[in-house]
C-alpha positions as CSV (number, residue, x, y, z in Angstrom):
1,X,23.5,6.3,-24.8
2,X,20.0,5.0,-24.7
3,X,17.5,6.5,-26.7
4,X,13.5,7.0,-24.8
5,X,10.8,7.1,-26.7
6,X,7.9,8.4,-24.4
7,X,4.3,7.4,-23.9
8,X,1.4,9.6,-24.8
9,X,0.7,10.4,-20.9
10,X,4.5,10.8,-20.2
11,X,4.8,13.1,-22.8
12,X,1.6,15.2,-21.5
13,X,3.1,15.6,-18.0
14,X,6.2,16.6,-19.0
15,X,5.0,19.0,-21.0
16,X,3.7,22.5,-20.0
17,X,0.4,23.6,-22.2
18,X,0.2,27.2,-20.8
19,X,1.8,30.3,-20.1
20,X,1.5,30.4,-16.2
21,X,4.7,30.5,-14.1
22,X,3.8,28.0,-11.8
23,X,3.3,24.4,-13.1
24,X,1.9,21.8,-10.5
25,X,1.2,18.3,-12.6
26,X,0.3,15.1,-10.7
27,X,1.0,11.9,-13.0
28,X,-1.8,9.6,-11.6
29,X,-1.2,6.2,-12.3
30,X,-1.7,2.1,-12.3
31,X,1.1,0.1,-11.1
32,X,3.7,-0.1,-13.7
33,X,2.4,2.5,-15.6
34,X,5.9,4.8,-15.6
35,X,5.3,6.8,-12.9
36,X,8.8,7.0,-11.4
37,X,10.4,6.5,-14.5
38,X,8.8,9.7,-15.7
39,X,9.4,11.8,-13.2
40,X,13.0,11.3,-12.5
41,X,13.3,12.0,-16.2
42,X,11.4,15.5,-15.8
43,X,14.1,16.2,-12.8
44,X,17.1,15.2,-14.5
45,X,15.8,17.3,-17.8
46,X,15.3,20.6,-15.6
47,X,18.8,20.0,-14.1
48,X,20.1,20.0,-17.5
49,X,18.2,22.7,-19.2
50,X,18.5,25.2,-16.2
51,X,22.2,25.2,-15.3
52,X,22.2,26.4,-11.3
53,X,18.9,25.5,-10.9
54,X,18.2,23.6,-7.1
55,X,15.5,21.0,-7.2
56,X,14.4,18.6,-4.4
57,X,13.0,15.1,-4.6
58,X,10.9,13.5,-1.8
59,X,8.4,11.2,-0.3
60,X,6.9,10.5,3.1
61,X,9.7,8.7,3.8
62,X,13.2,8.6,3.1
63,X,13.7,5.0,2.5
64,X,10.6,5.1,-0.4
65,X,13.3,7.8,-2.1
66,X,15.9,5.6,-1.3
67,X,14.7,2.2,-2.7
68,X,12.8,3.8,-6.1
69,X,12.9,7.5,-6.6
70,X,16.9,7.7,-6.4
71,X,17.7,4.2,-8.0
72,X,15.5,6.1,-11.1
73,X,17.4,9.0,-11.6
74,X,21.1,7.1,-11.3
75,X,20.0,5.0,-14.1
76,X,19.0,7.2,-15.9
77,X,21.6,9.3,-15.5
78,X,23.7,6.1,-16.7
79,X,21.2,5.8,-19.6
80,X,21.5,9.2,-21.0
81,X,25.4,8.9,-20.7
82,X,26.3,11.0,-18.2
83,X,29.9,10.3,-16.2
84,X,30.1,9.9,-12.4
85,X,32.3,12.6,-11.0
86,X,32.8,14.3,-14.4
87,X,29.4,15.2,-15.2
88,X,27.9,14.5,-12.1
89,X,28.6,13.6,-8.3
90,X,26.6,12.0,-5.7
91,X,27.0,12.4,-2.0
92,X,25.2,9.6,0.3
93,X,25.5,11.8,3.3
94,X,24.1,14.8,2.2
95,X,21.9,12.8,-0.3
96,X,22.5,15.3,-2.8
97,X,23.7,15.2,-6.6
98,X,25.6,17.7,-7.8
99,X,25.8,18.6,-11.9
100,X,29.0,20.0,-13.3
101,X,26.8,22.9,-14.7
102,X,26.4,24.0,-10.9
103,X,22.4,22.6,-10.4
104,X,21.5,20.5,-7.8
105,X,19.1,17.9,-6.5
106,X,18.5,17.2,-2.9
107,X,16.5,14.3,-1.6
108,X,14.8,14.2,1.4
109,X,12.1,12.8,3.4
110,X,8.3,14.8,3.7
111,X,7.2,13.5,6.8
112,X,8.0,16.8,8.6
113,X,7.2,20.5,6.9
114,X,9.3,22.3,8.8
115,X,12.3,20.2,8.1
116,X,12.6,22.0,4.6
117,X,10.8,25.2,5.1
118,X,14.2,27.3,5.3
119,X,14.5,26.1,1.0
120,X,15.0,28.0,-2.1
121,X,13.6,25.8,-5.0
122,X,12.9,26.2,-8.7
123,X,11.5,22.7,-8.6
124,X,10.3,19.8,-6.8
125,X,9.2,16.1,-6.9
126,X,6.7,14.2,-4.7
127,X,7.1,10.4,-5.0
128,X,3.9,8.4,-4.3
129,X,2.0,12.0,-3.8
130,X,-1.1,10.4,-2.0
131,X,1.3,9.3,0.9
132,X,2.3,13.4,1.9
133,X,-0.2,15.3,3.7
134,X,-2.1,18.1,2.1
135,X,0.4,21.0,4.4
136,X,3.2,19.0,3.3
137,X,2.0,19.9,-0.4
138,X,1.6,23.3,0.5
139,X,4.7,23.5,2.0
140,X,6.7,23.2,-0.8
141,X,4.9,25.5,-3.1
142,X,5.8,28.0,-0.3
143,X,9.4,26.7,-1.5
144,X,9.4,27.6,-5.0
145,X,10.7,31.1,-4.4
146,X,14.4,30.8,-5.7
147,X,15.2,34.0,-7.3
148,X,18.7,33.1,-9.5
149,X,18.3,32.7,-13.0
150,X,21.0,32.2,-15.5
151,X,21.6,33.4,-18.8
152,X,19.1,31.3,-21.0
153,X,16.2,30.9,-19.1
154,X,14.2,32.4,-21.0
155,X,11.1,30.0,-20.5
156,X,12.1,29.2,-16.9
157,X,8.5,28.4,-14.8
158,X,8.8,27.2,-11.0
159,X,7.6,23.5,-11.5
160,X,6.0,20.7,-8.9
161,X,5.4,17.8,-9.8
162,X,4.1,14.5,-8.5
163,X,3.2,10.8,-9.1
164,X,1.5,8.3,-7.2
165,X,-1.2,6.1,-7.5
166,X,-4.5,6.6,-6.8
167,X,-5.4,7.4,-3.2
168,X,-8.2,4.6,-1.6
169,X,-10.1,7.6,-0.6
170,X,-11.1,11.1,-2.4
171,X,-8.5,12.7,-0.4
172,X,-6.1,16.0,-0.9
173,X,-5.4,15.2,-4.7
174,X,-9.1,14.9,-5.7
175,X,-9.8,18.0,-4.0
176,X,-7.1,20.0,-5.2
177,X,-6.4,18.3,-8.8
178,X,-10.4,17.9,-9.6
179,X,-13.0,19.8,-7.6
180,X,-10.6,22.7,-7.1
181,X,-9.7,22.8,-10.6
182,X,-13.6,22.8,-11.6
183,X,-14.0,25.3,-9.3
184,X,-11.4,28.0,-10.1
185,X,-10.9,26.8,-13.5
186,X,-6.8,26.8,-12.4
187,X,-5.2,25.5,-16.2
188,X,-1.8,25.4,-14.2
189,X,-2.9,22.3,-12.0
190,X,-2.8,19.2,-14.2
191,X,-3.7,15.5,-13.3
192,X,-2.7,13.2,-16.2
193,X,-4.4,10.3,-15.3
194,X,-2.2,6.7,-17.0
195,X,-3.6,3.1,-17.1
196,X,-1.1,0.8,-16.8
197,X,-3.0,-0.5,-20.0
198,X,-1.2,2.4,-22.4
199,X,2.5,1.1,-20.8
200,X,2.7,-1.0,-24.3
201,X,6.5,-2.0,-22.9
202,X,5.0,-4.4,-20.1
203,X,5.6,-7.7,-21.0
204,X,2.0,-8.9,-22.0
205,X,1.3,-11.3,-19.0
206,X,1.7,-8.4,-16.6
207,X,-2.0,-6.6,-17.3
208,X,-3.5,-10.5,-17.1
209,X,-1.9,-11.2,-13.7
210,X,-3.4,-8.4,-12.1
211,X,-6.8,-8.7,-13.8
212,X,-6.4,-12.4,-12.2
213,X,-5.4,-11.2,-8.4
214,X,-7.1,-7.7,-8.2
215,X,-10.6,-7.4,-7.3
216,X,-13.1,-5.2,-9.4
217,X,-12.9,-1.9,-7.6
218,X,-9.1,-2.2,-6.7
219,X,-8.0,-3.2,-10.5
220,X,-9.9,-0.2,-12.0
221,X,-7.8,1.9,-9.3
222,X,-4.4,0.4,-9.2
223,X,-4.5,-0.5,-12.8
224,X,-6.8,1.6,-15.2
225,X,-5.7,4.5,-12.3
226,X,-9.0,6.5,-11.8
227,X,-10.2,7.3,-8.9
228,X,-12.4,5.3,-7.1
229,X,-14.0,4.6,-3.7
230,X,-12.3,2.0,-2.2
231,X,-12.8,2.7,1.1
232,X,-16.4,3.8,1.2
233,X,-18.8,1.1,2.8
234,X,-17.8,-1.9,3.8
235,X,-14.4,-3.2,4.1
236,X,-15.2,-6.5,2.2
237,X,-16.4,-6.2,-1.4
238,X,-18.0,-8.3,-4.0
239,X,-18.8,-11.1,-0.6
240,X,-21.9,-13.2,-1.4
241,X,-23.9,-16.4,-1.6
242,X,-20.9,-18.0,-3.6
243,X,-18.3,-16.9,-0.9
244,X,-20.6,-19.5,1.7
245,X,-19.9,-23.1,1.7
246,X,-20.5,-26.7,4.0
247,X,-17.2,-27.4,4.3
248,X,-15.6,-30.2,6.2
249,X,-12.5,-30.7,8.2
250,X,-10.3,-33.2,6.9
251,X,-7.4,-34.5,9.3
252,X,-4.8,-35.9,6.7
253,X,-5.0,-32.4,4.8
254,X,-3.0,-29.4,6.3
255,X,-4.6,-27.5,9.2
256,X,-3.4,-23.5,9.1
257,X,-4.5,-21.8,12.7
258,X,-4.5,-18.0,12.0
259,X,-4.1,-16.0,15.0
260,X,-5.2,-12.1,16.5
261,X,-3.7,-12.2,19.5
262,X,-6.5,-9.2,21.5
263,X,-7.7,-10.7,25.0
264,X,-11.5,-9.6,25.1
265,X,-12.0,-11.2,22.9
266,X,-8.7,-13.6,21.3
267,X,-10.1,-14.1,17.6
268,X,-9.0,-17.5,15.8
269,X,-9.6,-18.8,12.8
270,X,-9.0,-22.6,11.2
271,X,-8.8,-23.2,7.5
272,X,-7.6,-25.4,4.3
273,X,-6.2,-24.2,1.0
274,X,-4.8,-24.9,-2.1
275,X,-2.5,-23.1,-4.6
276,X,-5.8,-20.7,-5.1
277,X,-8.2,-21.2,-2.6
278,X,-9.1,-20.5,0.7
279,X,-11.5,-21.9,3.3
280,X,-12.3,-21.4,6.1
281,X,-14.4,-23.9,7.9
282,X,-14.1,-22.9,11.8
283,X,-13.1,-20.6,14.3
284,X,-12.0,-19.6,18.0
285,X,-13.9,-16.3,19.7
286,X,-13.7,-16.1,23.0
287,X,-13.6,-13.5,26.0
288,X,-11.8,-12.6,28.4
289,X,-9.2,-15.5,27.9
290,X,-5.7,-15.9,26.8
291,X,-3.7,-17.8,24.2
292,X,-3.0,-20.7,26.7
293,X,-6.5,-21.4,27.0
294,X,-7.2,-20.9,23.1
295,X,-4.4,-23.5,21.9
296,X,-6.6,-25.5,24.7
297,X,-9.6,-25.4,23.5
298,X,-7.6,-25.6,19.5
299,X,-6.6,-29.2,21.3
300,X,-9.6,-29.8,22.5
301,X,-11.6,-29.7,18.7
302,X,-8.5,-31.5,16.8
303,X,-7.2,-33.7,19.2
304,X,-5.8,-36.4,16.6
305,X,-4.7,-34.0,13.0
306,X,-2.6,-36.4,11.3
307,X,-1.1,-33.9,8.6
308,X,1.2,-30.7,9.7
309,X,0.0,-28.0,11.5
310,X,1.1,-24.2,9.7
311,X,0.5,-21.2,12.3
312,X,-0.1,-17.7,10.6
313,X,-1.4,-14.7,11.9
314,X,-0.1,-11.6,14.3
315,X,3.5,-10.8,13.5
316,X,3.7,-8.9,16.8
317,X,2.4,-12.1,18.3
318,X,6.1,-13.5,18.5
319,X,7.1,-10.4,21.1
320,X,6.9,-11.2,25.0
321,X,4.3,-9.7,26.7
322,X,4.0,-7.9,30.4
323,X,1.4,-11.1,31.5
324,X,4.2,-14.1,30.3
325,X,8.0,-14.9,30.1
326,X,7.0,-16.6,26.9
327,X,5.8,-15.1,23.2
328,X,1.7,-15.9,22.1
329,X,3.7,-18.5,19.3
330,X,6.4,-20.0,21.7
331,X,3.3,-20.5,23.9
332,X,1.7,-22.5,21.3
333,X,4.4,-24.3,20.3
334,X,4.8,-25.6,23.6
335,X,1.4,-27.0,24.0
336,X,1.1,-28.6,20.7
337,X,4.3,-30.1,21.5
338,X,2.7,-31.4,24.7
339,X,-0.2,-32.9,23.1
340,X,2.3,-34.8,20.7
341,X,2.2,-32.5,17.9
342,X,5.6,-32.5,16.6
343,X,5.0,-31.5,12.6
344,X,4.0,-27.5,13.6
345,X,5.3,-24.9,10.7
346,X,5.2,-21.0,11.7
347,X,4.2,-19.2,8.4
348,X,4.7,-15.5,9.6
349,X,5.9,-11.8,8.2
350,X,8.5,-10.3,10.0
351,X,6.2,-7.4,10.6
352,X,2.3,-6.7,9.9
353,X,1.4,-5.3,6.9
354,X,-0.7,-2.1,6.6
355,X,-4.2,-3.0,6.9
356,X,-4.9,-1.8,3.7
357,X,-2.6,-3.6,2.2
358,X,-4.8,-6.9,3.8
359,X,-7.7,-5.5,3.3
360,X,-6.9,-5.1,-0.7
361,X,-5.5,-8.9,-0.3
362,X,-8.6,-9.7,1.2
363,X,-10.8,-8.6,-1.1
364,X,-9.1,-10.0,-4.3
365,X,-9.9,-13.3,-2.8
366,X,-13.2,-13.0,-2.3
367,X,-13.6,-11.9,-5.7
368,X,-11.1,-10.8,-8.5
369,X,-11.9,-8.4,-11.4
370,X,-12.3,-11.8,-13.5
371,X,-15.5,-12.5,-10.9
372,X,-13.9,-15.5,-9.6
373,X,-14.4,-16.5,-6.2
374,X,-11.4,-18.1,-4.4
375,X,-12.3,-17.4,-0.4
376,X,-14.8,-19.8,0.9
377,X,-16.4,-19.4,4.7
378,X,-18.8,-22.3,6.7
379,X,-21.8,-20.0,7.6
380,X,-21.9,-22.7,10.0
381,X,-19.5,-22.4,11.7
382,X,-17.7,-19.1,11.1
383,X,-20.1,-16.6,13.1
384,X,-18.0,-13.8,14.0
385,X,-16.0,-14.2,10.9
386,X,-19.3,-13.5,8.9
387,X,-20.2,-10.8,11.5
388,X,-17.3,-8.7,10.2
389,X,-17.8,-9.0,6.7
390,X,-21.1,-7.7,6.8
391,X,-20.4,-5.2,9.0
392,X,-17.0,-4.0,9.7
393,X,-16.8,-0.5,7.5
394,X,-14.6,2.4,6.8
395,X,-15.1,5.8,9.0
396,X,-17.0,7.9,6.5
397,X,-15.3,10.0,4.1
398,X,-11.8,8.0,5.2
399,X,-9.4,4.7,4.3
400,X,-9.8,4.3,8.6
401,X,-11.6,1.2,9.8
402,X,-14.2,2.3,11.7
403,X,-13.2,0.4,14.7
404,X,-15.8,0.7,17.6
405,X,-15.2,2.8,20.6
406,X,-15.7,1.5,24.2
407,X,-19.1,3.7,24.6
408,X,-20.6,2.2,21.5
409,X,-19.2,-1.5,22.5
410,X,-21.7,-0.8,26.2
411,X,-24.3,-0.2,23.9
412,X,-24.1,-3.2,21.2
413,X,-22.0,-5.7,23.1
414,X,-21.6,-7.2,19.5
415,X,-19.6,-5.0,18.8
416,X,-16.5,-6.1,20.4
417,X,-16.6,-8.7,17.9
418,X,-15.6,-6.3,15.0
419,X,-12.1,-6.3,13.8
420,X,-10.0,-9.3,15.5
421,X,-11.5,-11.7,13.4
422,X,-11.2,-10.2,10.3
423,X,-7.4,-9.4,11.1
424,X,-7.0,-13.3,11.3
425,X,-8.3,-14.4,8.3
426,X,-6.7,-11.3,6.9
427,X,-3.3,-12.3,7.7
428,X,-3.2,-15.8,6.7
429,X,-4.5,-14.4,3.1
430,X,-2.3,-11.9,2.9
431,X,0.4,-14.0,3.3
432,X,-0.5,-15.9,0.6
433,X,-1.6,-13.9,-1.8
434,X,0.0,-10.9,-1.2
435,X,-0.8,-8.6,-3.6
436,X,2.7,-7.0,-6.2
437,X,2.3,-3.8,-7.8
């Protein structure tokens, strides 16, 4: 049997420091900082202490529960030497596990309140908390209402309990966790806040790497986990003079076409990089037009590349549209093909990533915690692309791009311009550099 020793924050959240019956804790912190690991511990030592006691696990989504939350508590179940189907069982179809001293804990997805109004918990467990919607929270403290108690519960308090990191915007938990705690003065709703800094098991590249990929705003976030503003202003950060260089096509050096696929207008963007760097040197914005006449007019500007051609952009790009028998990418296949372009590479996800996730990408290029620069733009060249860095923006208050409505685009016809070509570049970096929590 393994042995834990716990972490100053861990020990903090699983912990009660006051006499209430209710106990709601949110354990807010970096990536790798424990939070999984903690609070599948917390459910398995309920389970244990409080025979008959029915507790319930869950995220937005079942698959998240799946993939971390339940792999957690089945190791440590293993870890703290507990039998399968002696002291223990675990039904896939229910998604339930079952303790020989009668409790129980169910896992299940959050995505729909109503699913698991009809419950009777003592307990319960929110996996990346900043995902769930505030009446999904509220939900299942309606659900703490089971009335059984066994013989030695004498110190028995309903308990949820969360972890997550921080949310991009000031969103349910900071309302609840820090101005609603100010406000009522509420001892029984804790946020332990954890850098991944304090996790002293990380091997000790780990906090390096991220200082190296993350940008300012997004390390002291995902890593030191307080909470920040991320998605207030702008959606670039840190861009500046140091971001804009000449830069010069070169034929016998790899050519990467990153592609938004829109029609009014199609947004490409043309670029060179290395193991670290970035730049982006031209681009493609045109109206009303379609991705046979872009690859054109691609044709047209680098009629004799010598070096291989690597296609990013648009996941969704390789599905066949209403307009054509043929996808955006088998369309451009075909024409550099026809121009004698045989050494084409498509460098694509299998599906687009959430444009946060790019946007966080994005930003780390530009400029990383360290304040080194490895995105590079041709003011030259790159209009539009410069355009939406200085003034594509979140909605106010939100982690929403603020994405121009038609009304607004009649007014300023500039406007049409925001968004497509910032999802171009975005994709080709995020490709790349995708950042790993």
């Amino acid at each position: 049997m393994v042995k834990y020793k716990l972490l100053d924050k861990q020990r903090e959240f699983i912990e009660i420091p006051h006499s209430n019956s209710l106990d709601v804790a949110i354990y807010q912190g970096g990536y790798g900082s424990g939070k999984t690991w903690c609070g599948s511990l917390l459910g398995i030592l309920l389970a244990k202490k409080y025979p008959g006691c029915r507790g319930l696990v869950g995220a937005k989504e079942y698959e998240l529960v799946r993939k971390t939350t339940l792999v957690s508590y089945l190791d440590h179940l293993e870890n703290l030497g507990y039998i399968m189907d002696k002291d223990y069982t675990y039904n896939k179809v229910d998604k339930i596990i079952k303790f020989s001293n009668g409790s129980e804990i169910l896992f299940s997805a959050l995505e729909d309140p109503e699913k698991f109004k009809s419950l009777n918990l003592h307990w319960a467990e929110i996996e990346e908390a900043s995902q769930i919607t505030d009446s999904s929270f509220k939900q299942l403290i309606g659900r703490l209402r089971n009335t059984y108690r066994g013989k030695n519960w004498v110190d028995f308090r309903y308990r949820l309990f969360g972890h997550t990191n921080p949310q991009a915007d000031k969103g349910w938990i900071w309302q609840r966790f820090v101005e609603g705690v100010n406000k009522k003065k509420q001892e029984n709703y804790r946020l332990i806040i954890a850098p991944t800094t304090n996790n002293i098991y990380l091997p000790q590249h780990f906090i390096q790497s991220m200082k190296d990929s993350f940008d300012e705003e997004y390390y002291r976030i995902n890593v030191l986990g307080e909470f920040g503003d991320y998605s207030s202003g702008l959606v670039v950060k840190g861009f500046s003079e140091k971001n804009k260089l000449n830069l010069k096509y070169n034929p016998n050096l790899p050519l990467h076409l990153t592609c938004d696929f829109n029609v009014d207008p199609m947004c490409w963007a043309l670029a060179h990089k290395d193991e670290e760097n970035v730049y982006f040197f031209d681009e493609i914005v045109l109206e009303n037009t379609s991705t046979q006449q872009c690859i054109e007019e691609f044709i047209r500007r680098f009629p004799k590349h010598k070096s291989e051609i690597i296609i990013n952009g648009d996941a969704s790009g390789d599905n066949r549209s209403t307009q054509s028998e043929y996808t955006n990418y088998v369309i451009i296949k075909n024409a550099l093909k026809k121009h004698g372009y045989d050494n084409v590479k498509f460098k694509l996800r299998d599906y687009n990533p959430p444009i946060l996730n790019r946007i966080s990408a994005f930003n780390a290029r530009v400029k990383n915690s360290n304040g080194e620069c490895h995105l590079f733009i041709d003011p030259r060249k790159c209009k539009w692309i410069l355009y939406n860095i200085y003034n594509l923006s979140f909605k106010e208050g939100t982690s929403i791009v603020d994405v121009p409505t038609h009304t607004q685009i009649k007014s300023n016809r500039d406007f049409k311009f925001l968004e497509h070509p910032f999802d171009a570049i975005s994709y080709l970096v995020e490709y790349y550099w995708r950042l790993r929590g």
